[in-house]
mmCIF file as gemmi writes it, N, C-alpha and C atoms, coordinates in Angstrom:
data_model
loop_
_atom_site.group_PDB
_atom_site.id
_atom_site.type_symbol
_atom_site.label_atom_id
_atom_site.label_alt_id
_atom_site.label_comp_id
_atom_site.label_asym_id
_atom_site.label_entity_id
_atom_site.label_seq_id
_atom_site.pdbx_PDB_ins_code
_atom_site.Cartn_x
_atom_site.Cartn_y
_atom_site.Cartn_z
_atom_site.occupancy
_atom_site.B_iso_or_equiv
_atom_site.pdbx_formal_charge
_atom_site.auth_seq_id
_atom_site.auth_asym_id
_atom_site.pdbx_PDB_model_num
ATOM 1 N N . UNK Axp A 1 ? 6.931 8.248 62.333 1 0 ? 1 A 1
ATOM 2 C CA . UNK Axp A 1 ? 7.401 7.509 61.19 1 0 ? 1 A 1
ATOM 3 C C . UNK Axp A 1 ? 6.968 6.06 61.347 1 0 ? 1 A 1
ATOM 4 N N . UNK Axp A 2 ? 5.774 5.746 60.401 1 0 ? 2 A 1
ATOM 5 C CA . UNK Axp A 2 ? 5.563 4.596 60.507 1 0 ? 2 A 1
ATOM 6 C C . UNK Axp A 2 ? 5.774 3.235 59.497 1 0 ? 2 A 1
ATOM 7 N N . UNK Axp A 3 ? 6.429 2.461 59.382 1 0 ? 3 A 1
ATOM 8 C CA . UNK Axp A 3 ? 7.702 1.765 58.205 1 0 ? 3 A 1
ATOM 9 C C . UNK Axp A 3 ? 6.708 0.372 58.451 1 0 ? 3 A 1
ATOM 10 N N . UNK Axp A 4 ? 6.594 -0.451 56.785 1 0 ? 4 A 1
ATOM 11 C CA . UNK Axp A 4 ? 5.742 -1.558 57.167 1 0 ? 4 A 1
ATOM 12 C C . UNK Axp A 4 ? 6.84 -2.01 57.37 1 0 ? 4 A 1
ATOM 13 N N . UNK Axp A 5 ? 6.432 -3.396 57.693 1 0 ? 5 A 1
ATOM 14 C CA . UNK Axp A 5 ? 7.587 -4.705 58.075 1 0 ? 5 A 1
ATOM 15 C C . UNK Axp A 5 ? 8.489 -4.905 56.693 1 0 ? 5 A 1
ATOM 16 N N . UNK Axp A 6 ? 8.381 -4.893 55.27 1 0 ? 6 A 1
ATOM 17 C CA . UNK Axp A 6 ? 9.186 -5.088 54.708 1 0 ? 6 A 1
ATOM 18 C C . UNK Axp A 6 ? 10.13 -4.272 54.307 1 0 ? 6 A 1
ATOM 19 N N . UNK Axp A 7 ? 9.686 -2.48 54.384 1 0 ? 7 A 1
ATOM 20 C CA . UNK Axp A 7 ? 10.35 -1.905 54.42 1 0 ? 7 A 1
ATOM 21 C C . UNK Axp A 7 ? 11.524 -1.716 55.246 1 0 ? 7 A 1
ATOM 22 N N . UNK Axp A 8 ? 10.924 -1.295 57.002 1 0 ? 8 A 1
ATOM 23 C CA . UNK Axp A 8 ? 11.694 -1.668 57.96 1 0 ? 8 A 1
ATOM 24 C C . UNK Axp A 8 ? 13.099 -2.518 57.793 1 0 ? 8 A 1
ATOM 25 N N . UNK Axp A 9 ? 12.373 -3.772 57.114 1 0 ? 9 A 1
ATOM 26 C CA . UNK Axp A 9 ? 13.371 -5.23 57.027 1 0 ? 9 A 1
ATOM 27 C C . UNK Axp A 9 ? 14.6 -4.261 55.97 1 0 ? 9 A 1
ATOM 28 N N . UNK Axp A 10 ? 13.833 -4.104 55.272 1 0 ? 10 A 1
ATOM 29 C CA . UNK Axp A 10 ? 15.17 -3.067 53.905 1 0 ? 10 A 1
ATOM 30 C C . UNK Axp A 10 ? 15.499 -2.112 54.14 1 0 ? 10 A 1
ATOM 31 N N . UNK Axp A 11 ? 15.416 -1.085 54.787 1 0 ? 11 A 1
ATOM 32 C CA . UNK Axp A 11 ? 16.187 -0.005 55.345 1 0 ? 11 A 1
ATOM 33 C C . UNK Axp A 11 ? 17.236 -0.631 57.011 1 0 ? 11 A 1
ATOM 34 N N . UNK Axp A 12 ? 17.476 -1.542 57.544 1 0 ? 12 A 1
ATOM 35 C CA . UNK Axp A 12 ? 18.01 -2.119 58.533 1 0 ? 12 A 1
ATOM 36 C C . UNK Axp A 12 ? 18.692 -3.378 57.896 1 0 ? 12 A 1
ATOM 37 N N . UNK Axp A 13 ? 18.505 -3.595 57.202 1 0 ? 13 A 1
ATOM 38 C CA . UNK Axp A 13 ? 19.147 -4.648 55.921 1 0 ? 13 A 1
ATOM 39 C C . UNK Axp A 13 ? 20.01 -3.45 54.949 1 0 ? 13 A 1
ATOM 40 N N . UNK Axp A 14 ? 19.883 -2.285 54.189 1 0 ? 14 A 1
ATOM 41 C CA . UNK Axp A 14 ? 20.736 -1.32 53.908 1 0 ? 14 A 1
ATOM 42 C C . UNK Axp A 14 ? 21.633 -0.747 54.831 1 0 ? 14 A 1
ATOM 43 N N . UNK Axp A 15 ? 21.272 -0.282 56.027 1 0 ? 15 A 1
ATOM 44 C CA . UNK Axp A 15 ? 22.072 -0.007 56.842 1 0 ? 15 A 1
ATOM 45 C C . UNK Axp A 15 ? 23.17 -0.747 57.545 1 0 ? 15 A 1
ATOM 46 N N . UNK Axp A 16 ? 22.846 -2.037 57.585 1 0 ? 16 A 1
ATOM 47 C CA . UNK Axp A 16 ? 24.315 -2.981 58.099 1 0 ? 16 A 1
ATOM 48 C C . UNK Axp A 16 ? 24.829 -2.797 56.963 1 0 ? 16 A 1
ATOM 49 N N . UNK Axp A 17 ? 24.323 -2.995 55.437 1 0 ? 17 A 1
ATOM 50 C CA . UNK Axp A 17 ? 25.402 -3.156 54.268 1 0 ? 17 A 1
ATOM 51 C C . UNK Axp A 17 ? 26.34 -1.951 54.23 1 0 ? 17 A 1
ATOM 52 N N . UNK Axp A 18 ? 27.93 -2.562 54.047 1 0 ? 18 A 1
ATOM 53 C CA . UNK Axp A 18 ? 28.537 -1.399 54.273 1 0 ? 18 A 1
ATOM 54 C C . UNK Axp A 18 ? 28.849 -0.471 52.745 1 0 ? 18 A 1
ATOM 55 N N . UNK Axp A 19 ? 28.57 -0.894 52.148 1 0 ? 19 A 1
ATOM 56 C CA . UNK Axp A 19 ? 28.902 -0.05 50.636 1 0 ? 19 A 1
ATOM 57 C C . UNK Axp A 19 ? 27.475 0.829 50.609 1 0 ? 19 A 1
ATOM 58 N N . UNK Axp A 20 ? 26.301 0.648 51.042 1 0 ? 20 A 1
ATOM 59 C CA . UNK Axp A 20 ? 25.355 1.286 50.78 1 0 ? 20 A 1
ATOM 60 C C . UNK Axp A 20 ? 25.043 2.947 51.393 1 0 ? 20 A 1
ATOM 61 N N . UNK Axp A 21 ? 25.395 3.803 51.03 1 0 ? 21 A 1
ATOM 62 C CA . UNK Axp A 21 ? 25.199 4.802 51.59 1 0 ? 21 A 1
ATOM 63 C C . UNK Axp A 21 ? 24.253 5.665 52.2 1 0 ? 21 A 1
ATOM 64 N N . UNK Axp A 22 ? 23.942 6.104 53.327 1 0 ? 22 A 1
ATOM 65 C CA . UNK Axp A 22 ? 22.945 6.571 54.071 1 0 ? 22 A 1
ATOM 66 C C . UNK Axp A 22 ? 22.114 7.561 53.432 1 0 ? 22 A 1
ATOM 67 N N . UNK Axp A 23 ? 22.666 8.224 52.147 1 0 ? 23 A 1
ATOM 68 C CA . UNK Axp A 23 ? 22.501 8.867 51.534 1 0 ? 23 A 1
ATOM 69 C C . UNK Axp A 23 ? 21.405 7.913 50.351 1 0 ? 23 A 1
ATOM 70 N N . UNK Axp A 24 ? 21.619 6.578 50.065 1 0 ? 24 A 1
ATOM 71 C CA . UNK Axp A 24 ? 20.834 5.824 49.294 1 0 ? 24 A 1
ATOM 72 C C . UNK Axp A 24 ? 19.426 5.678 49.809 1 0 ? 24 A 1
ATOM 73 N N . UNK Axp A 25 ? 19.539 4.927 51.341 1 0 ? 25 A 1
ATOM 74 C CA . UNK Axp A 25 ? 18.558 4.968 52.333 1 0 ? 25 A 1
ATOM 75 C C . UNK Axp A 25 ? 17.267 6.198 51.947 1 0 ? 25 A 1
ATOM 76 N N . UNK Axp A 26 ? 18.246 7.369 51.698 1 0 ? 26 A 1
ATOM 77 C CA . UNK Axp A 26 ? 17.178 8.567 52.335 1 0 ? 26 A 1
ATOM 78 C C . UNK Axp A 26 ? 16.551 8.808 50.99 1 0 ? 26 A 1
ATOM 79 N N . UNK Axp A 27 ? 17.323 8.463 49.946 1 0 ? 27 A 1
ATOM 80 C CA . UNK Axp A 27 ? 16.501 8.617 48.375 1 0 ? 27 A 1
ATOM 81 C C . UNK Axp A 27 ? 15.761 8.066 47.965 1 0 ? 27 A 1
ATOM 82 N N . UNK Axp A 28 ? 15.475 6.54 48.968 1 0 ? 28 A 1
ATOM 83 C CA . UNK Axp A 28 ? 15.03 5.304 48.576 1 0 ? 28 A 1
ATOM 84 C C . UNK Axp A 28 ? 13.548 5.558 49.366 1 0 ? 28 A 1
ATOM 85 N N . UNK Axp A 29 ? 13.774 5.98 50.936 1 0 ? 29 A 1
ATOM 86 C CA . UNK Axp A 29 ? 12.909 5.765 51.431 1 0 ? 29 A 1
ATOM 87 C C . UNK Axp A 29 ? 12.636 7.018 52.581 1 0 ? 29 A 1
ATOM 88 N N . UNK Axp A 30 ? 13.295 8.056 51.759 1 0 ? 30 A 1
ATOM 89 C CA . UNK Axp A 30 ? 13.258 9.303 52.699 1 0 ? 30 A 1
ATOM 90 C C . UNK Axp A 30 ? 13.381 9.555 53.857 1 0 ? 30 A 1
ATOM 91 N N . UNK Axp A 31 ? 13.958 8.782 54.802 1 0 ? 31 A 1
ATOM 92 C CA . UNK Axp A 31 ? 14.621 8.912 56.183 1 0 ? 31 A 1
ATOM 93 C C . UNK Axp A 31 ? 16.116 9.489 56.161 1 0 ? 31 A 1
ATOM 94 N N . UNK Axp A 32 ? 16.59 10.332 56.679 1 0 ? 32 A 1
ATOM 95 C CA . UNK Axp A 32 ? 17.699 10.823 56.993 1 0 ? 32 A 1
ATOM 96 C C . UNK Axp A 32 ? 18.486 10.054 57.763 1 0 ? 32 A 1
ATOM 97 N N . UNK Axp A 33 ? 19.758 9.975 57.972 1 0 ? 33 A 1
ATOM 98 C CA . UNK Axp A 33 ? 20.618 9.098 58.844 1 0 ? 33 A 1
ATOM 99 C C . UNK Axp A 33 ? 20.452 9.135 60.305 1 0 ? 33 A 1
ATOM 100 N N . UNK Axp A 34 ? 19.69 10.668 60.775 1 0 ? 34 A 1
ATOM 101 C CA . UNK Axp A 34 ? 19.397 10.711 62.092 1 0 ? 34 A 1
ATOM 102 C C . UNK Axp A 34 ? 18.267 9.442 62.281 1 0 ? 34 A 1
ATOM 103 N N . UNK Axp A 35 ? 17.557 9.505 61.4 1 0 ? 35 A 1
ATOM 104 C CA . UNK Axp A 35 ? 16.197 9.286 61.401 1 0 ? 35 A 1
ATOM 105 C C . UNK Axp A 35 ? 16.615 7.659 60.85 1 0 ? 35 A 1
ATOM 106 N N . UNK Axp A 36 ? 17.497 6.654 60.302 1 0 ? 36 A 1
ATOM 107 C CA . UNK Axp A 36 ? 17.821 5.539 60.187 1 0 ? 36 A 1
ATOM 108 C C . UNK Axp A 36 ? 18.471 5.017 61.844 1 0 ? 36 A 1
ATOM 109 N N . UNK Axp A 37 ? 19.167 5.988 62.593 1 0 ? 37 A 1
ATOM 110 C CA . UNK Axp A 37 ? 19.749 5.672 63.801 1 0 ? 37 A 1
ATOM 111 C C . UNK Axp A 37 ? 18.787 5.136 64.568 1 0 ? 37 A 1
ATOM 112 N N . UNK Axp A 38 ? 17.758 5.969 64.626 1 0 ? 38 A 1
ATOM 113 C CA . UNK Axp A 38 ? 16.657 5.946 65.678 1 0 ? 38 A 1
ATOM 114 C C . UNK Axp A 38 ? 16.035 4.868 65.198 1 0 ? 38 A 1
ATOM 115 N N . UNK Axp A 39 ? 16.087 4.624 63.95 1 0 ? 39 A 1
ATOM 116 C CA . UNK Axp A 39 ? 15.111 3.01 63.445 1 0 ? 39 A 1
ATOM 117 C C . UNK Axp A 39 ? 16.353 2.025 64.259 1 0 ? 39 A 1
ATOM 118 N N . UNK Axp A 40 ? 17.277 1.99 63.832 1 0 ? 40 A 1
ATOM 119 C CA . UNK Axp A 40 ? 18.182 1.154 64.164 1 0 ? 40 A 1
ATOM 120 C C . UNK Axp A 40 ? 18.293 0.85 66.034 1 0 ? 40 A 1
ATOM 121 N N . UNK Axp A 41 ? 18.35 2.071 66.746 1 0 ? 41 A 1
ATOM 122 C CA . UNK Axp A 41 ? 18.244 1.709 68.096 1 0 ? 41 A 1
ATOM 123 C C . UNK Axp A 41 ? 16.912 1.484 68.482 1 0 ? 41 A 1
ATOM 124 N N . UNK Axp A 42 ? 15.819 1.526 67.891 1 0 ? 42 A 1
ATOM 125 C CA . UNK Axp A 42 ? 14.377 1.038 68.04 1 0 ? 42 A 1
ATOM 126 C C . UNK Axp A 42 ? 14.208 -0.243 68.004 1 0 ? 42 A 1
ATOM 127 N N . UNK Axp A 43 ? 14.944 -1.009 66.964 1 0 ? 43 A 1
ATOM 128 C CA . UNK Axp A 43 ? 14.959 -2.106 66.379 1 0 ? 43 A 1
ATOM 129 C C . UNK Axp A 43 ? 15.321 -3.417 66.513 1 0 ? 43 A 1
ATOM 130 N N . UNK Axp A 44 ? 16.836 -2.748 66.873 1 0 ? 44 A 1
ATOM 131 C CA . UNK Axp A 44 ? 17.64 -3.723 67.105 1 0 ? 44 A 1
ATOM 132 C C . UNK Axp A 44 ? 18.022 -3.794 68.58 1 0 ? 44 A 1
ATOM 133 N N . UNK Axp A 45 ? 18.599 -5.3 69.199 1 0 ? 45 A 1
ATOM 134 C CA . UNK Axp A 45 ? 18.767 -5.336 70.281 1 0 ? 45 A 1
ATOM 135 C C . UNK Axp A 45 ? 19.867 -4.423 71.323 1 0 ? 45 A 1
ATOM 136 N N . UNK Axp A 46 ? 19.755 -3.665 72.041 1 0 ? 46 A 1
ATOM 137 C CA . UNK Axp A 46 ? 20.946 -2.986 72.501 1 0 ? 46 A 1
ATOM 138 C C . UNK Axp A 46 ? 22.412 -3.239 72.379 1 0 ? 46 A 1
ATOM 139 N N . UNK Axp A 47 ? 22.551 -4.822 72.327 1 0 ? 47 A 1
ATOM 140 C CA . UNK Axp A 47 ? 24.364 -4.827 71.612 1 0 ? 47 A 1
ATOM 141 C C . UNK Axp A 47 ? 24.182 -5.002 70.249 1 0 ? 47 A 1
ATOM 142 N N . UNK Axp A 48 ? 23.418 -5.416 69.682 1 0 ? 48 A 1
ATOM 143 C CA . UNK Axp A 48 ? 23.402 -5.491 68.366 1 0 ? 48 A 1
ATOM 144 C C . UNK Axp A 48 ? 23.758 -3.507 68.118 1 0 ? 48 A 1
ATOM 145 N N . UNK Axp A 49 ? 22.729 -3.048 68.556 1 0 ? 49 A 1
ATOM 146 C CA . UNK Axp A 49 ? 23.003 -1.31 68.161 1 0 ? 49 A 1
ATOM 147 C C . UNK Axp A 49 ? 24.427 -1.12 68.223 1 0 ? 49 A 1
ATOM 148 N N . UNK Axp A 50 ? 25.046 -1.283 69.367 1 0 ? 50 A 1
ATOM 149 C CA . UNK Axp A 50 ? 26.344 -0.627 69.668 1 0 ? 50 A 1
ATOM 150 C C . UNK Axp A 50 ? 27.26 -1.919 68.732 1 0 ? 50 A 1
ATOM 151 N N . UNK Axp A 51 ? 27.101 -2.783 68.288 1 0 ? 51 A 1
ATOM 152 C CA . UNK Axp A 51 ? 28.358 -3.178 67.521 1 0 ? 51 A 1
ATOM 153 C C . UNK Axp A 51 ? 27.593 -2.228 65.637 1 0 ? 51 A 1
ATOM 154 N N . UNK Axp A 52 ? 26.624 -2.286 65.695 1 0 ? 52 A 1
ATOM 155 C CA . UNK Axp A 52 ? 26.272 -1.337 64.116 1 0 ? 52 A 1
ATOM 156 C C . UNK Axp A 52 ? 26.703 -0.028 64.085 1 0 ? 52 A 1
ATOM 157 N N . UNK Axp A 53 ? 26.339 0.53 65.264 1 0 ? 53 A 1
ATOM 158 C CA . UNK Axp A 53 ? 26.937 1.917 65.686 1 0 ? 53 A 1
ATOM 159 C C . UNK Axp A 53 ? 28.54 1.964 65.567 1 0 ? 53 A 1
ATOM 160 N N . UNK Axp A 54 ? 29.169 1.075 65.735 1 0 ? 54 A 1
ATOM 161 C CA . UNK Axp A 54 ? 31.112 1.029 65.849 1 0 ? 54 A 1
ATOM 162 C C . UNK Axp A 54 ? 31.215 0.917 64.597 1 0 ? 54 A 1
ATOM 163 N N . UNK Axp A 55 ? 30.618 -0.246 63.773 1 0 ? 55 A 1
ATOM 164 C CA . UNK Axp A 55 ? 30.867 -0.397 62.386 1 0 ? 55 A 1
ATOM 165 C C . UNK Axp A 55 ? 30.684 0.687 61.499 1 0 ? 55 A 1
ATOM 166 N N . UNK Axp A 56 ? 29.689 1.392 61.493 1 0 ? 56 A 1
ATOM 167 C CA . UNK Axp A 56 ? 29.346 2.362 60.651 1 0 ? 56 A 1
ATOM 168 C C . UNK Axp A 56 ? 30.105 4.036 61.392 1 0 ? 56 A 1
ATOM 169 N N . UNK Axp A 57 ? 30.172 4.16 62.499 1 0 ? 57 A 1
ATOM 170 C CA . UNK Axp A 57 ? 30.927 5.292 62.856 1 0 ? 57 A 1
ATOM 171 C C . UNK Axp A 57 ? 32.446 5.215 62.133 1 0 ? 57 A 1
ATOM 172 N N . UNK Axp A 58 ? 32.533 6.459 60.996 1 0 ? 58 A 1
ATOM 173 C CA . UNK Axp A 58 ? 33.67 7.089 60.211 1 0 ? 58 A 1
ATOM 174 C C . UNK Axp A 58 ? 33.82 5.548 59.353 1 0 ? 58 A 1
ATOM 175 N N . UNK Axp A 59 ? 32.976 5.032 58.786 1 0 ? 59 A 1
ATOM 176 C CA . UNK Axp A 59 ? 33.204 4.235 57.864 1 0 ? 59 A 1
ATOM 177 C C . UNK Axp A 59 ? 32.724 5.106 56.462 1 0 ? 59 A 1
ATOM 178 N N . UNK Axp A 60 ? 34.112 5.333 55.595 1 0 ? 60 A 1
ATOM 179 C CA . UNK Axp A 60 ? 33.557 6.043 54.38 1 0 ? 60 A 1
ATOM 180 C C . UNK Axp A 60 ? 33.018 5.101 53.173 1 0 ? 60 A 1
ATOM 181 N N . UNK Axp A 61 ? 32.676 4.383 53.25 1 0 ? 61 A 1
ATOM 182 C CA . UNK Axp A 61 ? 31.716 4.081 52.12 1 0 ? 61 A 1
ATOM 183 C C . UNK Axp A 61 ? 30.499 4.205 52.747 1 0 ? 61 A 1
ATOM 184 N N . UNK Axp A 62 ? 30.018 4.611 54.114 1 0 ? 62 A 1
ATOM 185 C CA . UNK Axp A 62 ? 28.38 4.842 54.329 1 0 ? 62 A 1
ATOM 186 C C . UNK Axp A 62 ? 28.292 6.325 53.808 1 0 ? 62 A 1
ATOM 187 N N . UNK Axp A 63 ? 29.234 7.152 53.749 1 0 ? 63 A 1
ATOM 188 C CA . UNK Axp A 63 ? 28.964 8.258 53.237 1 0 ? 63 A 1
ATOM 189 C C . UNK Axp A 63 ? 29.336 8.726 52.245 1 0 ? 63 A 1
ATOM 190 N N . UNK Axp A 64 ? 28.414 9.314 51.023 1 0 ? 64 A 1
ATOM 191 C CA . UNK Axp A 64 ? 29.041 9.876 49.305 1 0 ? 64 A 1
ATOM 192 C C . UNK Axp A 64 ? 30.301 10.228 49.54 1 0 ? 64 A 1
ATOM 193 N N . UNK Axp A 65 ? 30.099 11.786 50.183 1 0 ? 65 A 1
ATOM 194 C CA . UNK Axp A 65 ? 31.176 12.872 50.296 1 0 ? 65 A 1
ATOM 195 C C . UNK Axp A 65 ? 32.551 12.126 50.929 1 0 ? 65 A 1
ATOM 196 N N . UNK Axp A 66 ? 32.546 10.939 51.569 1 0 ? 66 A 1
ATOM 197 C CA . UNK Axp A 66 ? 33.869 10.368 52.261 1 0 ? 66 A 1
ATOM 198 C C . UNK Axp A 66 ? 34.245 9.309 51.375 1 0 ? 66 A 1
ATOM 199 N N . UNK Axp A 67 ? 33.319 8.648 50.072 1 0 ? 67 A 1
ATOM 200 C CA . UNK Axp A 67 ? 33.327 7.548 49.295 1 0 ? 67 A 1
ATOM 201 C C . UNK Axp A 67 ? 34.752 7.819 48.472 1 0 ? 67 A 1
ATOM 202 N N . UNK Axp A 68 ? 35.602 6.995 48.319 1 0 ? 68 A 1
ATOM 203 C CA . UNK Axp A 68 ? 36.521 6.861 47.264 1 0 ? 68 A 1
ATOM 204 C C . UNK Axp A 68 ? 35.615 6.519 45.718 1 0 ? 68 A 1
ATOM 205 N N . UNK Axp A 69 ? 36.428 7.501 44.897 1 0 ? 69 A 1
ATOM 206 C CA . UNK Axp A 69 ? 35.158 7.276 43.793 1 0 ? 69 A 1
ATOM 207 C C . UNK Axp A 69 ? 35.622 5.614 42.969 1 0 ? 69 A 1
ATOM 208 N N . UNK Axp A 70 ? 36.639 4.956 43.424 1 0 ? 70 A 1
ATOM 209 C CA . UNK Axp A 70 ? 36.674 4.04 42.832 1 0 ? 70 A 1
ATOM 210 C C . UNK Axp A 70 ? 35.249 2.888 43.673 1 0 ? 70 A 1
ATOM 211 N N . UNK Axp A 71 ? 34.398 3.206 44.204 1 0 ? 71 A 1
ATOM 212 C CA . UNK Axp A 71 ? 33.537 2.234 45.369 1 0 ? 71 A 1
ATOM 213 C C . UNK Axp A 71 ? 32.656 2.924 44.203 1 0 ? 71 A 1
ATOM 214 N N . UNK Axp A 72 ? 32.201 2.104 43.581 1 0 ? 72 A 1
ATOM 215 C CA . UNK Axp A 72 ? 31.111 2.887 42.108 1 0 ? 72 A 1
ATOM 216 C C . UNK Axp A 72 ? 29.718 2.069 42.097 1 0 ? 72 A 1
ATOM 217 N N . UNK Axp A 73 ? 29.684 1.086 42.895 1 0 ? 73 A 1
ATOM 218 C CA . UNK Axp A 73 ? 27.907 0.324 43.191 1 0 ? 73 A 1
ATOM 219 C C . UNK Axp A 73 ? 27.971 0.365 44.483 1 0 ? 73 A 1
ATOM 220 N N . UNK Axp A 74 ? 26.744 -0.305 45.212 1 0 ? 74 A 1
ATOM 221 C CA . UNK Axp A 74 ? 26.015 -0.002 46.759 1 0 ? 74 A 1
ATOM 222 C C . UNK Axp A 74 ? 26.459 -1.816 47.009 1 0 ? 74 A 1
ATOM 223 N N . UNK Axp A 75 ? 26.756 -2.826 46.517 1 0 ? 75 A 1
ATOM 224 C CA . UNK Axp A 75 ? 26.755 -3.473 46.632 1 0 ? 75 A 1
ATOM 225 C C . UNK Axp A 75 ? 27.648 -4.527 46.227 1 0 ? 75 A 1
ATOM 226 N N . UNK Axp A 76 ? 28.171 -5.888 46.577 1 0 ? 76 A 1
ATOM 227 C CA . UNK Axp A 76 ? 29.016 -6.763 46.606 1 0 ? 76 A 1
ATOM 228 C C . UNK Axp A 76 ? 28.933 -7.426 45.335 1 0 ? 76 A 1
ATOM 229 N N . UNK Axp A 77 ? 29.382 -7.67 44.358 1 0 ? 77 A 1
ATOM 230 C CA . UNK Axp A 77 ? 28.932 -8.571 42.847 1 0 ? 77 A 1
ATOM 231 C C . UNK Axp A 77 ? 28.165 -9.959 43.314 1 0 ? 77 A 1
ATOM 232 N N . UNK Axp A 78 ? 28.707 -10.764 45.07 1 0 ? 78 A 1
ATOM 233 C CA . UNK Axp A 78 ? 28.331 -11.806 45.335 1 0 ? 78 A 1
ATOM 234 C C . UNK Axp A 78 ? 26.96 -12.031 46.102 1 0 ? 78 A 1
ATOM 235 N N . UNK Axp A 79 ? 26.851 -10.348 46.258 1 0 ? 79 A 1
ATOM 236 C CA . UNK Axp A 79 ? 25.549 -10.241 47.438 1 0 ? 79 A 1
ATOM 237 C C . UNK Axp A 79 ? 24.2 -10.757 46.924 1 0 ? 79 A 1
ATOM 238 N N . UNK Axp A 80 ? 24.085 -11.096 45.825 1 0 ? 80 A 1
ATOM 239 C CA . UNK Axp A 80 ? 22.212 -11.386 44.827 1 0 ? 80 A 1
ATOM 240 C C . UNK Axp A 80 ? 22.884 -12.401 44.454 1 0 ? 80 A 1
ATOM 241 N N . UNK Axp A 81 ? 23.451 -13.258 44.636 1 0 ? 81 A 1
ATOM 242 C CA . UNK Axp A 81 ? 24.058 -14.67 43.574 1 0 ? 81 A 1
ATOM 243 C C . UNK Axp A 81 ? 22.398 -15.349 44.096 1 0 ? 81 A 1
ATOM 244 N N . UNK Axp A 82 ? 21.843 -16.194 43.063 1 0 ? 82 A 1
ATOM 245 C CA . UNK Axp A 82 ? 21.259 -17.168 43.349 1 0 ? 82 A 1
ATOM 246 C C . UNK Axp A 82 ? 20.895 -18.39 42.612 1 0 ? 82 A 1
């Protein structure tokens, strides 16, 4: 799997966001969540991994099926202000 740099930058930039679902990731850019992990521990620095890894382990807005349907966008109203 070979990801240019801006992609990379946006799938590891989706993945810290916590409303965005792993499930968005894989529609967006066809990597599976196994397959975002392994970008993520490739990527990022070894504590950086393990504090992304705590955050996102059983956090239900990374996943549809665990999403409260009131969580209805991927994103913060404040996150694009410019």
């Amino acid at each position: 799997m070979v990801l240019s740099k801006e992609i990379l930058s946006r799938v590891i930039e989706m993945a810290w966001e916590d409303r965005t679902p792993f499930e968005a990731i894989d529609h967006q850019y066809g990597l599976s969540e196994h397959e975002v992990i392994l970008v993520m521990r490739r990527h990022l620095k070894p504590a950086s991994f393990k504090l992304w890894r705590a955050r996102v382990t059983g956090r239900k807005t990374k996943h549809l099926k665990l999403r409260s349907p009131e969580v209805s966008r991927a994103y913060c109203p404040t996150q694009y202000k410019r």
